[in-house]
Each structure stands twice: as structure tokens, then as C-alpha cells.
BAFIVEX-420575 format. One line per 5 residues: number of its first residue (from 0); their letters; for each residue y, x, z of N, C-alpha, C, O, CB. Coordinates in steps of 0.2 Angstrom, whole numbers, plus 5000, padded with zeros to 4 digits. Each point is the difference from the previous one (the first is absolute). Glycine has a CB too. Layout:
% residues N
NUM	A	Y,X,Z,Y,X,Z,Y,X,Z,Y,X,Z,Y,X,Z ~ ...
***
This chain:
% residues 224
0	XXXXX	4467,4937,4818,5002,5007,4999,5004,5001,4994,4999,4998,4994,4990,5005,5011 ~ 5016,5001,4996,5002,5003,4994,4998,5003,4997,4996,5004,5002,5008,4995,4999 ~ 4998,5002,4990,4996,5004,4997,5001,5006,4998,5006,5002,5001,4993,4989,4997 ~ 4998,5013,5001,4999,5007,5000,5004,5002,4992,4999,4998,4995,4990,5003,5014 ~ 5016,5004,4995,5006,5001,4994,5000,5008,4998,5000,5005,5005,5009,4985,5001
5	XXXXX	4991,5011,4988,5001,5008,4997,5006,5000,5001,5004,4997,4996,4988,5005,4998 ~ 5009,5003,5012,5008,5005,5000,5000,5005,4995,5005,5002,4997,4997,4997,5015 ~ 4989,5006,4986,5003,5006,4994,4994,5002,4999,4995,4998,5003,5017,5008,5001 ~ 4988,4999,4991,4995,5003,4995,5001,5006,4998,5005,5002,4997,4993,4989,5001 ~ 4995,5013,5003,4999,5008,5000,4998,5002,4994,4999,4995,4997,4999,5007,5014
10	XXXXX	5001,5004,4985,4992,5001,5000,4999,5007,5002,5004,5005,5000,4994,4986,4989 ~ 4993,5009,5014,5000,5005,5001,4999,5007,4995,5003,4999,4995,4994,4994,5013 ~ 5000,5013,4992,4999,5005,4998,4996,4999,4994,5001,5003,4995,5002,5003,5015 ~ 4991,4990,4991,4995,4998,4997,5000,4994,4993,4997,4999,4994,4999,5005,5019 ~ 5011,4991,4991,5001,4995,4996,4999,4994,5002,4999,4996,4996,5000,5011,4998
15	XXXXX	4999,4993,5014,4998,4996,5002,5006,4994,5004,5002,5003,5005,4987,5007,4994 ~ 5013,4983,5000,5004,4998,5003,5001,5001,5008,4995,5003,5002,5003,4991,4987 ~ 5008,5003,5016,5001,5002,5004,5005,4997,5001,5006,5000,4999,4989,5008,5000 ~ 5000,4985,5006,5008,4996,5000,5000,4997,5006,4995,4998,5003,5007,4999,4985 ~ 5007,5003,5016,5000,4998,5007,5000,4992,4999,5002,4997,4995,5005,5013,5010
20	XXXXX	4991,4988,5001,5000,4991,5002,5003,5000,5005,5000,5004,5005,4990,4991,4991 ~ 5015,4999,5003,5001,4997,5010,4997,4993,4997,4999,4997,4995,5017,5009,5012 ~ 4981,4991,5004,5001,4994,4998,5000,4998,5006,4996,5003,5004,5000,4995,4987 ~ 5009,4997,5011,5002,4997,5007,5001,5008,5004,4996,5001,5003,4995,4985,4997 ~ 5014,5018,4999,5002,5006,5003,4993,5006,5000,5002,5004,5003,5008,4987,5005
25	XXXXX	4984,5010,4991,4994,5001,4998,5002,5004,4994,5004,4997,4996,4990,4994,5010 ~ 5004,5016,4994,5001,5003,4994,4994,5004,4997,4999,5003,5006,5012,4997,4997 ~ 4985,5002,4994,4994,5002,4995,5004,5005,4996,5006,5001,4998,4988,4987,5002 ~ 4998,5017,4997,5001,5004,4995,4995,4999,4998,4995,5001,5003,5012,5005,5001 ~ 4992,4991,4987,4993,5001,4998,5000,5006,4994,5004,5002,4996,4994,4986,5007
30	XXXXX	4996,5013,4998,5000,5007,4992,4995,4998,4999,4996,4999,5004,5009,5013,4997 ~ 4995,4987,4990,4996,4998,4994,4995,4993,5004,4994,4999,5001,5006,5014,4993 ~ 5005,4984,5007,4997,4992,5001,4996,5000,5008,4997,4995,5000,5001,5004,4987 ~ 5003,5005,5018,4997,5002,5006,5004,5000,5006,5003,5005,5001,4992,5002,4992 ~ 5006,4988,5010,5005,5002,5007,5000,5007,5003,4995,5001,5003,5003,4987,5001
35	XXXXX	5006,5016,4996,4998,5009,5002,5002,4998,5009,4998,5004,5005,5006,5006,4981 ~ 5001,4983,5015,5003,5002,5006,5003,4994,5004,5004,4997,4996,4998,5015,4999 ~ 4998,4986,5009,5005,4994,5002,5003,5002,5006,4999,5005,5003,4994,4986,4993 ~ 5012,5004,5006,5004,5001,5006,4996,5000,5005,4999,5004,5005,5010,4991,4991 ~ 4988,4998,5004,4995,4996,5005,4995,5002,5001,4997,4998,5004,5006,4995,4994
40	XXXXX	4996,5014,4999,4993,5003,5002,5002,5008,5001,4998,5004,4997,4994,4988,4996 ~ 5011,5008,5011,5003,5007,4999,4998,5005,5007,5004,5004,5003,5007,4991,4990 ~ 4983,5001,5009,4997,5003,5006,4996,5008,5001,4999,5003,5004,5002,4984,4999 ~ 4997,5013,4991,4997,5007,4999,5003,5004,4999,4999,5005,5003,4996,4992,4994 ~ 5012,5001,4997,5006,5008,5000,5003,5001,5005,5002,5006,5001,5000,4993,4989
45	XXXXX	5000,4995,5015,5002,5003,5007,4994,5004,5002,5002,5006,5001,5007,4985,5002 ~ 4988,5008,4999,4994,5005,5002,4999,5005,4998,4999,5005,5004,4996,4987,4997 ~ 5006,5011,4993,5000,5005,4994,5006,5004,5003,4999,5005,5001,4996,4989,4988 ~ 5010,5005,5013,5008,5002,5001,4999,5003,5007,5002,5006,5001,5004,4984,4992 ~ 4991,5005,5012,4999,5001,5007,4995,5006,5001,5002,5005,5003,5000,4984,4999
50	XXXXX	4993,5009,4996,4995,5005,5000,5001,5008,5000,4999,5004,5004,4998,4987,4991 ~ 5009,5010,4995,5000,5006,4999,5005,5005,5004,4999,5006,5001,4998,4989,4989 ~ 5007,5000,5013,5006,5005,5005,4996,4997,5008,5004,4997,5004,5012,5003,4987 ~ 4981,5000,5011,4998,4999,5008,4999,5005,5004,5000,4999,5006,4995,4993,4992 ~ 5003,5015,4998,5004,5005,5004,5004,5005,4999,5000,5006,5003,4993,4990,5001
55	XXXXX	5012,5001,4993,5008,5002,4998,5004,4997,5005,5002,5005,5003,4997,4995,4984 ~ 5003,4995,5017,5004,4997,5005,5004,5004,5003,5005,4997,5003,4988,4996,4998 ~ 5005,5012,4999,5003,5007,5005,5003,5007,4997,5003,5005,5002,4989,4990,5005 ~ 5005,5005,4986,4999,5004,4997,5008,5001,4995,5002,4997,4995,4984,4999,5007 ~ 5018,5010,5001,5007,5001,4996,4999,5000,4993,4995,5003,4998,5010,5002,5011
60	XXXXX	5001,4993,4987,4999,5002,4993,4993,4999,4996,4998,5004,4995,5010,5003,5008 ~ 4989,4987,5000,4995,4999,4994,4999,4998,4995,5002,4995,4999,4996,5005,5006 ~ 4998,5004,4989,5001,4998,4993,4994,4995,4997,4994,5000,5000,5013,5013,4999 ~ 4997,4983,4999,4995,4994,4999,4999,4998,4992,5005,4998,4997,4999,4997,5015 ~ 4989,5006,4985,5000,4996,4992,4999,4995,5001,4996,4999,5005,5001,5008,4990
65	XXXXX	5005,4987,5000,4998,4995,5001,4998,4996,4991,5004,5000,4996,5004,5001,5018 ~ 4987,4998,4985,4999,5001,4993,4998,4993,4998,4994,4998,5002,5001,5015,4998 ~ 5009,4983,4997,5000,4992,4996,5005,4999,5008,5000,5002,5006,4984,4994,4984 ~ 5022,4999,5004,5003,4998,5006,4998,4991,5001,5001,4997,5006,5011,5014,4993 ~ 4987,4986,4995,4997,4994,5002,5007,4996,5002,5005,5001,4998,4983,5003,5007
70	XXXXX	5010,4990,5001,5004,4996,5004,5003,5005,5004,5006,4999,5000,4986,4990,5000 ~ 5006,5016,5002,5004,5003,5005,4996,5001,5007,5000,5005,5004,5012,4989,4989 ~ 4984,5001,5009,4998,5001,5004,4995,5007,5006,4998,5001,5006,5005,4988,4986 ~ 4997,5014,5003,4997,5005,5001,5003,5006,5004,4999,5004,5004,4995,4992,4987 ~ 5013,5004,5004,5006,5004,5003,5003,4997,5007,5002,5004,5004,5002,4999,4983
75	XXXXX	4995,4991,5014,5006,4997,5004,4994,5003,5007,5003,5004,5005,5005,4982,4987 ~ 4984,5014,5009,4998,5003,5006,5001,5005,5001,4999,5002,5006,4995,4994,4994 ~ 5008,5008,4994,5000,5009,5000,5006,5001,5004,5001,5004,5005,4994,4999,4982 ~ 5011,4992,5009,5006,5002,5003,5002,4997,5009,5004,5002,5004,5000,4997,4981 ~ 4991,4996,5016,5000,4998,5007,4996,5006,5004,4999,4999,5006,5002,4988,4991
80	XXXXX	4997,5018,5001,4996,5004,5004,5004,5008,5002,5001,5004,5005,4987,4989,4989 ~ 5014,5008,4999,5002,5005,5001,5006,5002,5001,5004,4995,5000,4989,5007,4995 ~ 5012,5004,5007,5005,5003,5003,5005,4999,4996,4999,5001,4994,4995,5007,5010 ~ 5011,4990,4997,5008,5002,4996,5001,5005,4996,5003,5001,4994,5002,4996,5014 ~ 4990,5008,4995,5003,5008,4992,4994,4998,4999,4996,5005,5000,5012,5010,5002
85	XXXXX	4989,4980,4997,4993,5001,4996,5002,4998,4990,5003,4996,4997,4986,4998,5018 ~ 5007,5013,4982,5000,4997,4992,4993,4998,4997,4995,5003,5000,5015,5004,4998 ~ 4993,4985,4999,4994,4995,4997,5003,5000,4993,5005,4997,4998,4991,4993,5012 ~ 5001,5014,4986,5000,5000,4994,4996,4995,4996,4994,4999,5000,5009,5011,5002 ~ 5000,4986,4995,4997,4994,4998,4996,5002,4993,5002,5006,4998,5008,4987,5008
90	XXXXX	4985,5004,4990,4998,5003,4992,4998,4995,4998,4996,4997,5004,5001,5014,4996 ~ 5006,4987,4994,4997,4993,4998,5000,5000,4992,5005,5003,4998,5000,4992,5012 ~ 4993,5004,4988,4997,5000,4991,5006,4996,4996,5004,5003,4996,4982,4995,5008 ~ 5014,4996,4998,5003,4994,4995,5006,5002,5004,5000,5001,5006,4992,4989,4990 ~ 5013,5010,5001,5008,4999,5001,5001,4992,5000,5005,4998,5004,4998,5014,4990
95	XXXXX	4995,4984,5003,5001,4993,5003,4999,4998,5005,5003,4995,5002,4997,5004,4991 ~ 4994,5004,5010,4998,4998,5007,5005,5001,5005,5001,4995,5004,4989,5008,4992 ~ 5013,5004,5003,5005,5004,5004,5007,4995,5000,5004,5000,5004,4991,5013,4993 ~ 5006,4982,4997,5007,4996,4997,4997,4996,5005,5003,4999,5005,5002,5002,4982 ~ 4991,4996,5012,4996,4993,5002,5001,5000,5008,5000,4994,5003,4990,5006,4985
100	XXXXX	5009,5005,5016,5002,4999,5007,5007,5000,5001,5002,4998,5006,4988,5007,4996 ~ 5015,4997,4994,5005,5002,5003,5004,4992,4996,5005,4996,5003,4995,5020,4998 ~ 4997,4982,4994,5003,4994,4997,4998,4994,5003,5004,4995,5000,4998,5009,4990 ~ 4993,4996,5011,4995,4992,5001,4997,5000,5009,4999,4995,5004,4994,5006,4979 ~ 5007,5006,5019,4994,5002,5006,5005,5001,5006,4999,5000,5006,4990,5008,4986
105	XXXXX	5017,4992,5006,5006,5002,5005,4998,4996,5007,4998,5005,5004,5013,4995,4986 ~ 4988,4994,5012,4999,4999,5007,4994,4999,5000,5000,4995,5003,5008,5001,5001 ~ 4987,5006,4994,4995,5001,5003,4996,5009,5003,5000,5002,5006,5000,4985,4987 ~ 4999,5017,5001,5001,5008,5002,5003,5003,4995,4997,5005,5000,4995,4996,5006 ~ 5013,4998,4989,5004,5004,4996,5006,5004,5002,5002,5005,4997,4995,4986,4997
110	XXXXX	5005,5006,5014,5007,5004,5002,4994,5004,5003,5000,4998,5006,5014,4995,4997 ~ 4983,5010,4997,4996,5007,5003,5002,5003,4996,5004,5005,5002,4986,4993,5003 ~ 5009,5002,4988,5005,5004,4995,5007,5004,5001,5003,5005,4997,4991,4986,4995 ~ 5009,5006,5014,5006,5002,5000,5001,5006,5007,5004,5003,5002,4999,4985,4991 ~ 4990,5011,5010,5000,5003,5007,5000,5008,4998,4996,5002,4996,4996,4987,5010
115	XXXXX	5012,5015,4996,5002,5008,4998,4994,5005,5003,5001,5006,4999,5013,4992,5003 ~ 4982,5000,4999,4992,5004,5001,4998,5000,4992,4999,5005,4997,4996,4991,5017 ~ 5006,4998,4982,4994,4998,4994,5002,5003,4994,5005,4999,4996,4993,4989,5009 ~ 4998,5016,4994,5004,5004,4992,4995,4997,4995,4994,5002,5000,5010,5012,5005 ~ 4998,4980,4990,4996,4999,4997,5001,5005,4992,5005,5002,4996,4995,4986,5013
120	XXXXX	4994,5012,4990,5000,5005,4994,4996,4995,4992,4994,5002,4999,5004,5012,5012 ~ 5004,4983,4986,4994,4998,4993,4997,5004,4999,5003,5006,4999,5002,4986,4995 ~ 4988,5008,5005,4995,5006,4997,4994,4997,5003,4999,4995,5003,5008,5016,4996 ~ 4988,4994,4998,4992,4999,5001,5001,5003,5005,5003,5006,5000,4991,4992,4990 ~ 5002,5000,5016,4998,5004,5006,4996,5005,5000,4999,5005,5003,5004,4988,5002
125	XXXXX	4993,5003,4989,4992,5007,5001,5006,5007,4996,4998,5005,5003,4985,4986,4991 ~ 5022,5010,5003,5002,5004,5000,5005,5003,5004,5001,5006,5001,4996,4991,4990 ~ 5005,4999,5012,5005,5001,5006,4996,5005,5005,5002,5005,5003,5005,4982,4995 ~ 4987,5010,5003,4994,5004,5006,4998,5008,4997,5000,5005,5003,4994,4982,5001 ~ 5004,5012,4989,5000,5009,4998,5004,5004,5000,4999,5006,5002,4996,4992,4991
130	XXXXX	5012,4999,5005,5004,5005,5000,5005,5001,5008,5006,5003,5002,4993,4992,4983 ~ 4996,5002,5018,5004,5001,5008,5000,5008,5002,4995,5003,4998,5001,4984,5007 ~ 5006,5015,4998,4999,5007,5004,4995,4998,5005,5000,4995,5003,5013,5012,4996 ~ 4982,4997,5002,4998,4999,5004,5002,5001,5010,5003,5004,5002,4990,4996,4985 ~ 5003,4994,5016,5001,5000,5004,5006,4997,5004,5002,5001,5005,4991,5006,4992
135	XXXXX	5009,4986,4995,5006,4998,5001,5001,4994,5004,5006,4999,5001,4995,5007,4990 ~ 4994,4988,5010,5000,4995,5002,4999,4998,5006,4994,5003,5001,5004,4997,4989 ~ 5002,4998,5016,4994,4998,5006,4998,4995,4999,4995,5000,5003,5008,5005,5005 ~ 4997,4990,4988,4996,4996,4997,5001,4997,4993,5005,5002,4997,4994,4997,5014 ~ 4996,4996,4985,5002,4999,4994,4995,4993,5002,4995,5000,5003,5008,5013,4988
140	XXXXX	4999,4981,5005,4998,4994,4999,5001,4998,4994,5005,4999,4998,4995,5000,5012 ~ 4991,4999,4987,5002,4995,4994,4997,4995,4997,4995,5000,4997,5009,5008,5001 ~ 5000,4989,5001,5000,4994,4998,5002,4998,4992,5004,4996,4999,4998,5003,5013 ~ 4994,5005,4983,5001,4999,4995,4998,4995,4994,5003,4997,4996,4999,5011,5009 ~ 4992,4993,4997,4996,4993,4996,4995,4998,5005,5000,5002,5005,5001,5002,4982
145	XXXXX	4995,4990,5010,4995,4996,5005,4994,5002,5003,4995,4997,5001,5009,4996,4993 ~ 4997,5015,5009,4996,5004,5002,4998,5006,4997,5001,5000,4994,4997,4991,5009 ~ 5000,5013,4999,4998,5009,4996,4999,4999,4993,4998,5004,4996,4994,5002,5015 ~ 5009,4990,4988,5000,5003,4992,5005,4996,4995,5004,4995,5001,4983,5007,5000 ~ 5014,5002,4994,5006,4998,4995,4999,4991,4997,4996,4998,4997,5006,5018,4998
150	XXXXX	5004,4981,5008,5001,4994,4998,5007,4999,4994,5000,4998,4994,4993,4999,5019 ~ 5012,5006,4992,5006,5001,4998,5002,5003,4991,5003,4997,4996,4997,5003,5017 ~ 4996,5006,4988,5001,5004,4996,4992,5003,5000,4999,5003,5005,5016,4999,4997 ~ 4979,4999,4994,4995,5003,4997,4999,5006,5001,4994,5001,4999,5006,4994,4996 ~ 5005,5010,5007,5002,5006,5000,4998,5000,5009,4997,5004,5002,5013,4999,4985
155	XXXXX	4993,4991,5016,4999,5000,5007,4995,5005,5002,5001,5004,5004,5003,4984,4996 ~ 4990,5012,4997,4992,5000,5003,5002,5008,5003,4997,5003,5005,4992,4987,4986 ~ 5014,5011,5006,5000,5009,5002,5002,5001,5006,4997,5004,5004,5006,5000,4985 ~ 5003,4991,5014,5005,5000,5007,4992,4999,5004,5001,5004,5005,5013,4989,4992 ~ 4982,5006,5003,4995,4997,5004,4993,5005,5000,4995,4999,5003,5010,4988,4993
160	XXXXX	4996,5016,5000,4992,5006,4996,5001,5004,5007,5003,4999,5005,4998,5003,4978 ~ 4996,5003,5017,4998,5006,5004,5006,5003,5001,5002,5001,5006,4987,5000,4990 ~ 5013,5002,4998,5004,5004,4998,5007,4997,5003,5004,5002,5004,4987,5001,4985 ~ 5010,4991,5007,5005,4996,5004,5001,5000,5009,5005,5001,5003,4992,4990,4985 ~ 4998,5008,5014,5001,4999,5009,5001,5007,5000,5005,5002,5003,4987,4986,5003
165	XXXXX	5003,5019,4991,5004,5005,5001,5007,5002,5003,5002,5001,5005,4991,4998,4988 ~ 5011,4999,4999,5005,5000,5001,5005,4999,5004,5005,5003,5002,4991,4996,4991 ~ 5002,4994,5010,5003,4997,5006,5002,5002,5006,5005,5000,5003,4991,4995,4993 ~ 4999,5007,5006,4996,5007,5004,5006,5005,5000,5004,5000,5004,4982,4998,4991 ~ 5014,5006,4999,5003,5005,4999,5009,4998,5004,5003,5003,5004,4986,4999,4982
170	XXXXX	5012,4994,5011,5006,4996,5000,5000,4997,5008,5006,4999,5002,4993,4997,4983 ~ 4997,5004,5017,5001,4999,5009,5003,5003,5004,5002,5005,4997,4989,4991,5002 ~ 5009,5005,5005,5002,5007,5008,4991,5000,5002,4995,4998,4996,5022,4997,5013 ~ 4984,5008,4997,4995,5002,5002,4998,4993,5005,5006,4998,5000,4996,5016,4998 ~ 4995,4983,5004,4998,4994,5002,5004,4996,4997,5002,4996,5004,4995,5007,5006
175	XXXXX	5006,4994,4983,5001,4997,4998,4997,4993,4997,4994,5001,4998,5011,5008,5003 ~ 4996,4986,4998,4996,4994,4998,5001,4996,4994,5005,4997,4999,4994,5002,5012 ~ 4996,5000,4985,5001,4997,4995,4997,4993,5003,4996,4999,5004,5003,5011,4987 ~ 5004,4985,5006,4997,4992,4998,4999,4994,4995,5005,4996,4998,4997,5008,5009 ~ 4994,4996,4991,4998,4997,4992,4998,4991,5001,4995,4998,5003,4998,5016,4993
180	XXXXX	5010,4982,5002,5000,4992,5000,4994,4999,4996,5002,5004,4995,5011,4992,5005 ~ 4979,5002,4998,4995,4997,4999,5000,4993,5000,5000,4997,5006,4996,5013,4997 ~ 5004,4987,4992,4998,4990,5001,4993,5001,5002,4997,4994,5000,5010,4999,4990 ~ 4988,5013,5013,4994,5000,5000,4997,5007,5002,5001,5006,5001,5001,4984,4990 ~ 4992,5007,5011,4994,5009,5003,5002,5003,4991,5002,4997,4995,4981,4999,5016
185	XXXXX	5017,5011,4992,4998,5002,4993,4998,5008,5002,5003,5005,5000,5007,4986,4993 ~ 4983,5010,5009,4997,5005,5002,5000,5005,4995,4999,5006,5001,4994,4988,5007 ~ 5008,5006,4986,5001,5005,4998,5007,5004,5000,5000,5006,4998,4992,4989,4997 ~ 5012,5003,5007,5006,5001,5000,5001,5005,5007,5001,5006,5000,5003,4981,4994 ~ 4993,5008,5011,4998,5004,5009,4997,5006,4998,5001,5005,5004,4995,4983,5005
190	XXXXX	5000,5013,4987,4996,5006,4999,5005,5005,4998,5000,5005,5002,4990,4988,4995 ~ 5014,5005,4997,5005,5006,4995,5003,5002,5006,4999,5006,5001,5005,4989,4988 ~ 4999,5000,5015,5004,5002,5007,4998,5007,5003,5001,5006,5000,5000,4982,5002 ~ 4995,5008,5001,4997,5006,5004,4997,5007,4995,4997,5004,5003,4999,4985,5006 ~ 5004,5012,4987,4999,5004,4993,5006,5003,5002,5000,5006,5001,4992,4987,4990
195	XXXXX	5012,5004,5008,5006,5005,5001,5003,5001,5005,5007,5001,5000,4993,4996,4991 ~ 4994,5002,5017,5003,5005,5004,5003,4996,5004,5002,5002,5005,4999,5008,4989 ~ 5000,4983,5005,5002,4995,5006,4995,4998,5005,4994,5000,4999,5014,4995,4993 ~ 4997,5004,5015,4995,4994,5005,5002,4995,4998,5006,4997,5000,4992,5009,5011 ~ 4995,4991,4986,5003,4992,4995,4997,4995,5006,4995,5002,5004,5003,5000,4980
200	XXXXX	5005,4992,5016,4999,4993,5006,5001,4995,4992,5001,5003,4994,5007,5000,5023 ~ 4989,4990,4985,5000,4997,4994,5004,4994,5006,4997,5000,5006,4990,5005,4984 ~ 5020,4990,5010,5001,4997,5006,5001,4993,4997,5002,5000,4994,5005,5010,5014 ~ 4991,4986,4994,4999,4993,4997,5007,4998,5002,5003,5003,5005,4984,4993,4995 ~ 5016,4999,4994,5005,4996,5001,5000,4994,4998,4996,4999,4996,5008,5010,5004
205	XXXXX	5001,4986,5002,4999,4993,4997,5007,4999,4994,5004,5004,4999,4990,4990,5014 ~ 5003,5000,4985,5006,4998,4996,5004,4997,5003,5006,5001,4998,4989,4998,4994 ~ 5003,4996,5013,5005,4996,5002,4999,5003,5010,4995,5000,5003,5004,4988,4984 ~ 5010,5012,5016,4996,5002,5007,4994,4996,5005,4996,5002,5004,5016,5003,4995 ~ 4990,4988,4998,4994,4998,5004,4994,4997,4995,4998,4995,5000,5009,5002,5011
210	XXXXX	4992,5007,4984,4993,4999,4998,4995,5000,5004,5001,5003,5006,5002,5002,4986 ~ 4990,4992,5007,4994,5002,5002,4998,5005,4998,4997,5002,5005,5000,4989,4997 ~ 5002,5013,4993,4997,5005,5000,5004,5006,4996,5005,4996,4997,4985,4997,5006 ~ 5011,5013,4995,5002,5005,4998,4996,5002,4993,4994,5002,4999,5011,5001,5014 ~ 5001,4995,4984,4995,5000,4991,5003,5006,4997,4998,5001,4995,5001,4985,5000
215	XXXXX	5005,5018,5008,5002,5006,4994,5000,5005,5006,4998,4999,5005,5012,4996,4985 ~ 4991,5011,5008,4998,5008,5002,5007,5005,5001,5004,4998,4996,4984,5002,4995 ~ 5013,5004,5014,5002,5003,5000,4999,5006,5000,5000,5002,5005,5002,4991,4997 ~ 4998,5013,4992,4997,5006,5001,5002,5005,5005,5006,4999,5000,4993,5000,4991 ~ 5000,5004,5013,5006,5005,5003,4996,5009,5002,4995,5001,5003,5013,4985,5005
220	XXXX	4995,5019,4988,4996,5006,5000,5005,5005,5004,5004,5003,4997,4989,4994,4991 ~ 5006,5004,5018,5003,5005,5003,5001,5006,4998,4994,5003,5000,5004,4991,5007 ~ 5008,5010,4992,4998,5007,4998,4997,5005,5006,5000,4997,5005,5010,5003,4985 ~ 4988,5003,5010,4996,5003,5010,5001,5006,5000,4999,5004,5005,4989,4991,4997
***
């Protein structure tokens, strides 16, 4: 096997390292000593991606959030589902992340960056979602840190609070759909949800497509 090579290095908001690996074409993201993400395991965020637009397919001009862009994977189901005038606004934290796909991620999902739906914007999304007008989204998916609570950035926990899926809420159309990546149950979280007015489902997902079983969580809260 070959060995696993550092292509680059972040830091996050907190100060926390952030750095890409390839090995043997296989690429990785770890934060503060933590694998956050692999190529090879990217069967969840396609699920996350699929999920959030499934029923957009038909749907003209749909406005899509897409919050942590990662490997890309997440975008690449969104952009297989939905329409030509559809807009996926992309929101991502680290600006290296965003280099890191277009320098290093190119053939695997970096040229999605280039696809004329994708408006990528650097910023915090939990701000990006307040300051939305409402009623602006038909869906939002996110994938920001390793489940409902702040990993990335500390300040996260709020994206996730009551108040936070509020927001979201707010920031939705009317049957619109939020979806949240969990490495895990996290009933308190399913509770906030529904607190704030969603029909919450909890949808198991795998890491790998043919796993035996489904170790991480999909939140998904319908606006009704």
C-alpha cells in the first residue's frame, strides 16, 4: 500500500488543524487529529444529497442550501436530481476546503464547482440561514460537523438549538425540507426538531454501500 501523503493544511475558526490526505487515489479530511471524512466512505453524504432533493426532480427553479461542502459528494446527488434553472448555493466555512476541491478534488467532485447552478459563497451557514428572507429555500442540507452539534466551530451548537432549526424553518417554502448528517441517534436533537414545528423521520445510513449495518443518522424535518 502506499503511503498516505499530506497535500494541505487549514486551520479552523477555533484553531483547530485541518488537513487533506490522499492515499492510493483515496482522499481524507481530518480536523484536530480526527478523520471528519473519506472518499471510500462516502455512502452517507450521497444519501444526505439524495434524500434532501427527492422531491424537487420536477420541481422548476429550485433553490437549494447546501451547508459544509466536504469531498463534494453531497452536492454531486443534489446536482444529479435537480433541474437546469435549479440554484445550489453552496456555504462552506474554510476557504481552503473550497481551494482544496478545485486544486487537489478536480476528478473526483471538484468540477461540480464549475457546474453554473452552484453559487458557492465562504461564510458560516448558521448565518447565511438567519439572514435569508424567508420562505427562500425548498430545501437545506447539512453536513457541517460530525453530527447536531458544533464540532467545527463551538459556536456551531446554536445551528442545531431550537431556535436554530427555527430558523430553518423560517428560511424554507412551505413543504420544504431540511436535512441534518448525524454519526449517530441523537434524540435530543429529534426532539428540538419537532419543537420547532417539523415532521422529523430519523433515516439510517451506511458508511460504506455494502455495509452490514447503518452506523450514522440522517435527520430529515419536513416543513408541513
Amino acid at each position: 500500500m502506499k503511503p498516505r501523503i499530506k497535500l494541505a493544511e487549514s486551520t479552523s475558526p477555533d484553531g483547530k488543524p485541518m488537513i487533506l490526505h490522499e492515499q492510493d487515489g483515496d482522499y481524507s479530511i481530518s480536523f484536530g487529529g480526527q478523520e471528519l471524512m473519506h472518499s471510500r466512505a462516502s455512502a452517507s453524504e450521497l444519501l444526505l444529497g439524495e434524500i434532501a432533493v427527492q422531491k424537487l426532480w420536477k420541481t422548476p427553479k429550485a433553490h437549494i442550501l447546501v451547508g459544509g461542502l466536504g469531498l463534494g459528494f453531497s452536492l454531486l446527488t443534489v446536482l444529479k436530481a435537480v433541474q437546469p434553472d435549479a440554484i445550489v448555493h453552496v456555504v462552506e466555512l474554510i476557504p481552503e476546503v473550497a481551494d482544496w476541491n478545485r486544486d487537489f478534488l478536480h476528478d473526483l467532485n471538484g468540477n461540480l464547482l464549475d457546474d453554473p447552478r452552484v453559487k458557492l459563497e465562504i461564510a458560516d451557514v448558521k448565518t447565511v440561514i438567519r439572514k435569508a428572507n424567508p420562505n427562500t429555500y425548498d430545501s437545506i442540507l447539512l453536513d457541517v460537523d460530525n453530527g447536531p452539534r458544533g464540532m467545527v466551530k463551538d459556536s456551531n451548537n446554536s445551528l442545531y438549538s431550537r431556535k436554530g432549526m427555527r430558523a430553518a424553518r423560517t428560511a424554507l417554502k412551505p413543504g420544504g425540507r431540511v436535512a441534518v448528517w448525524s454519526a449517530g441517534e441523537d434524540e435530543f436533537f429529534h426532539e428540538r426538531m419537532e419543537r420547532a414545528e417539523f415532521h422529523v423521520r430519523s433515516i439510517p445510513a451506511k458508511v460504506h454501500e455494502n455495509a452490514k449495518r447503518a452506523a450514522y443518522r440522517i435527520y430529515v424535518g419536513d416543513r408541513t
